[in-house]
ROSE-4610 file (N, C-alpha, C; in Angstrom, 1 decimal, always signed):
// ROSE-4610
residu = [X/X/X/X/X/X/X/X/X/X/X/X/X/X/X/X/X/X/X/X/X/X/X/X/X/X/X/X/X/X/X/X/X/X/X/X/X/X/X/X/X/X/X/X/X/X/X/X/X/X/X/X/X/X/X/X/X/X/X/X/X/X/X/X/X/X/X/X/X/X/X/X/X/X/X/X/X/X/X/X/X/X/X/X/X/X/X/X/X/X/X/X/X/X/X/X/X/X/X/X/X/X/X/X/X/X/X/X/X/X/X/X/X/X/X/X/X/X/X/X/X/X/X/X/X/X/X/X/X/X/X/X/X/X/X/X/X/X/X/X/X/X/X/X/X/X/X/X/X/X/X/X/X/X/X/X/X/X/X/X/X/X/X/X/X/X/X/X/X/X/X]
num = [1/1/1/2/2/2/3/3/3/4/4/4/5/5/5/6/6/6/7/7/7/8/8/8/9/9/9/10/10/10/11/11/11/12/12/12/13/13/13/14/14/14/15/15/15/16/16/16/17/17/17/18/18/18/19/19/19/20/20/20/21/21/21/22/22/22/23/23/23/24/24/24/25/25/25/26/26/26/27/27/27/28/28/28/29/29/29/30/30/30/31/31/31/32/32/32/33/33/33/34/34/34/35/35/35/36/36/36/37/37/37/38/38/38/39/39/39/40/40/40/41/41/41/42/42/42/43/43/43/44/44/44/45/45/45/46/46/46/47/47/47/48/48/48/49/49/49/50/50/50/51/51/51/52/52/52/53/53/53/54/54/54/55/55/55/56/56/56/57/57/57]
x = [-44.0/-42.7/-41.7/-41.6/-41.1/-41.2/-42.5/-42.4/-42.2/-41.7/-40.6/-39.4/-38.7/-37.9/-38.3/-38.8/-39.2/-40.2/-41.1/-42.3/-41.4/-40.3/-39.4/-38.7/-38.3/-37.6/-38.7/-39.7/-40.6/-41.0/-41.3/-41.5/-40.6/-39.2/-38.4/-38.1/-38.3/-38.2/-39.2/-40.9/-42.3/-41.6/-41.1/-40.5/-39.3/-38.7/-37.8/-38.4/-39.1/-39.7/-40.3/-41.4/-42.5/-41.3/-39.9/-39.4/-38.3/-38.4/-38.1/-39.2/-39.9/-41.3/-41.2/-41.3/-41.8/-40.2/-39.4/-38.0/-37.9/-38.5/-38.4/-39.1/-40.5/-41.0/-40.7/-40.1/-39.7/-38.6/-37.4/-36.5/-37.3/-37.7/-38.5/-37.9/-37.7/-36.8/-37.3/-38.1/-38.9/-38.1/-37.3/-36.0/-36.5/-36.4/-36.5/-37.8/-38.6/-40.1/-40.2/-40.0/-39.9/-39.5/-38.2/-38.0/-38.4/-38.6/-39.4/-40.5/-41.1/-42.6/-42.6/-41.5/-41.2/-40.6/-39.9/-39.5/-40.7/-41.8/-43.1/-44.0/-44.3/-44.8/-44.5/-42.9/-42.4/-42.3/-42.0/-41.8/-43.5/-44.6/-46.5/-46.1/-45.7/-45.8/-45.2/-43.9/-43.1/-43.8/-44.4/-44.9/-45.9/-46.9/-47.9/-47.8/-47.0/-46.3/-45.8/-45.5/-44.5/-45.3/-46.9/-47.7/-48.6/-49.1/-49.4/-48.8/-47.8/-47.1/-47.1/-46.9/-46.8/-48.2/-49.4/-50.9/-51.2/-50.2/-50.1/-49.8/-48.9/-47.7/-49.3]
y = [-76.5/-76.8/-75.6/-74.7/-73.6/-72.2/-72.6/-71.2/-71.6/-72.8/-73.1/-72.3/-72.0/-71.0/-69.3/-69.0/-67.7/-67.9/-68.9/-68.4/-68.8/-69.6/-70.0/-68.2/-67.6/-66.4/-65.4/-65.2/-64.4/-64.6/-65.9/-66.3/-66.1/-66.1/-65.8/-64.1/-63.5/-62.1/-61.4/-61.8/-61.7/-61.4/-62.9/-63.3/-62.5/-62.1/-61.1/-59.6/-59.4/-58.1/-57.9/-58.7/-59.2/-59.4/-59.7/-59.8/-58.6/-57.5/-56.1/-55.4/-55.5/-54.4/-55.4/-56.6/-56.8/-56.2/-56.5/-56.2/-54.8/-54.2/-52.8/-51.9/-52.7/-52.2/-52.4/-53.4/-53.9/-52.9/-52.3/-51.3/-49.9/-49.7/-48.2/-47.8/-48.7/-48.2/-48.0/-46.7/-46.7/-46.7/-46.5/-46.8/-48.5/-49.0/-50.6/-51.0/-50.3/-50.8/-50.4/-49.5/-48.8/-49.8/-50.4/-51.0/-52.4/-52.8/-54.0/-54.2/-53.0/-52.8/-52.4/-52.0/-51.9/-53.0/-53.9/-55.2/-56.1/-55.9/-56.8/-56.5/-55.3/-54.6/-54.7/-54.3/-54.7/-56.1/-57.2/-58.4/-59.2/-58.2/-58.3/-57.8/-56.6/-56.2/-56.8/-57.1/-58.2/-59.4/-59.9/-61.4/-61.5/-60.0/-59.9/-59.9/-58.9/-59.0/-59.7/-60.5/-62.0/-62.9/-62.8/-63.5/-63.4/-62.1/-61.9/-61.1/-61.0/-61.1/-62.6/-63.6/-65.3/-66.0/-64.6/-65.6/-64.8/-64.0/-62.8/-64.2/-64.2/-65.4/-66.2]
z = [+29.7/+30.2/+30.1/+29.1/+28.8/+30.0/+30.6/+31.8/+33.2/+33.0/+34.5/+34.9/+34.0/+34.5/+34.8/+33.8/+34.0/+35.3/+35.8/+36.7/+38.2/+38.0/+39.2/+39.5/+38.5/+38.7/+39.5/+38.7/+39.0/+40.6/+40.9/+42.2/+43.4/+42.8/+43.6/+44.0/+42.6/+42.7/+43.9/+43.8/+44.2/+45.9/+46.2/+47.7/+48.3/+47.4/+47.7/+47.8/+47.2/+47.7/+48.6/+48.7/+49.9/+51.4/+50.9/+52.0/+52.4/+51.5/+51.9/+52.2/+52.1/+52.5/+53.8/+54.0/+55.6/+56.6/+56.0/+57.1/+56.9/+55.7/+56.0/+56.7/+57.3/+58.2/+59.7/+59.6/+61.2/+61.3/+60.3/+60.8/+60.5/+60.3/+59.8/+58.6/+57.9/+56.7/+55.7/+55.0/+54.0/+52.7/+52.8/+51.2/+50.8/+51.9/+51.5/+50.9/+51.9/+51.9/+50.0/+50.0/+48.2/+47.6/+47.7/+46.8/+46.8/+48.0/+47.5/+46.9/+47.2/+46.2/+45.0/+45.1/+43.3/+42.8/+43.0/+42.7/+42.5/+43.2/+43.0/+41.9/+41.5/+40.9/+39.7/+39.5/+38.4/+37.6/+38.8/+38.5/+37.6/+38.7/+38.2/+36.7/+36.3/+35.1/+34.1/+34.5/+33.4/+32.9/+34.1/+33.7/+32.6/+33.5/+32.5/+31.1/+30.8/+29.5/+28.5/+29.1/+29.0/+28.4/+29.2/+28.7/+27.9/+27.7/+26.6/+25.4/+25.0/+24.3/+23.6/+24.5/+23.9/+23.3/+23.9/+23.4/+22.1/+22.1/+20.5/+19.1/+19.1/+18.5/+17.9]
């Protein structure tokens, strides 16, 4: 019950990037495309962390 918020955020972050890489391709705009791949990537790495860090405990 505790990773409903964090996996709601994560989820929303994931969708937000996924949805600058796609609008960033439809304008040719590789600044965007960047950053939404880095927002996904980042968001993958956090989680990861997140979770194992908690199977450490």
């Amino acid at each position: 019950m505790m990773y409903v918020i964090p996996v709601a955020v994560a989820l929303l972050a994931i969708a937000l990037g996924v949805a600058g890489v796609v609008f960033g391709e439809a304008d040719d705009s590789p600044g965007l495309q960047a950053l939404g791949a880095a927002l996904v990537i980042a968001t993958i790495v956090f989680g990861v962390r997140l979770v194992l860090r908690r199977r450490r405990r």
